[in-house]
N, C-alpha and C positions, 0 to 999 in steps of 0.2 A: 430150548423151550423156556417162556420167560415166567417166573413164578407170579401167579395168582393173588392177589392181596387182597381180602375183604375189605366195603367198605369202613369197619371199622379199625381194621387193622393199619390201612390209608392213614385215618384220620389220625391214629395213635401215632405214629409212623411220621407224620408233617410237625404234630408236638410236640414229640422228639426234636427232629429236625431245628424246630423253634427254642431251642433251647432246654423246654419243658423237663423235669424231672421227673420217676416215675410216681411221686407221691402227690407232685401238682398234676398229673396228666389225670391221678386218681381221683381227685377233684372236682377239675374239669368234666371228667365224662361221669360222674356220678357213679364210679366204680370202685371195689376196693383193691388195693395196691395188688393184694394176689392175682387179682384178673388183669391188673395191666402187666403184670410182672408176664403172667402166663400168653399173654397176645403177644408181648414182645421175645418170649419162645419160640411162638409161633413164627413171627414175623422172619426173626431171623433163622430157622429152618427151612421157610422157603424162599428165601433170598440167598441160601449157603452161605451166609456167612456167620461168624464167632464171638462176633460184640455188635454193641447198639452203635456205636462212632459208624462201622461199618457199615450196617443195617443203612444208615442213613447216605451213608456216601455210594452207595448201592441204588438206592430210591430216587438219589437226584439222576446217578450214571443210568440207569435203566429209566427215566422221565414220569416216575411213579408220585413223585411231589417234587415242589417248586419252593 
């Protein structure tokens, strides 16, 4: 079963992907660093896996972002 990503979780998720750190993603989405830190918990909870590198190499292999 393929896990589930909020759209904002997506959008964190591709800013990642783009290099983004989590202090510029903070930023970006007019959030503070705790909330992006806490969405990329998330993120990689339902993605199983154990780092952000991964998260992301996860999101391209599962066609979740480009």
């Amino acid at each position: 079963m393929q896990a589930i990503l909020t759209q904002t979780e997506l959008v964190v998720l591709q800013w990642l992907a783009e290099g983004k750190r989590i202090p510029e993603i903070a930023i970006i989405r007019d959030r503070s660093e705790k909330t992006i830190e806490t969405q990329m918990s998330d993120i990689r909870r339902k993605l199983d896996v154990s780092n952000s590198n991964h998260a992301v190499a996860e999101g391209f292999r599962k066609g979740l972002i480009r």
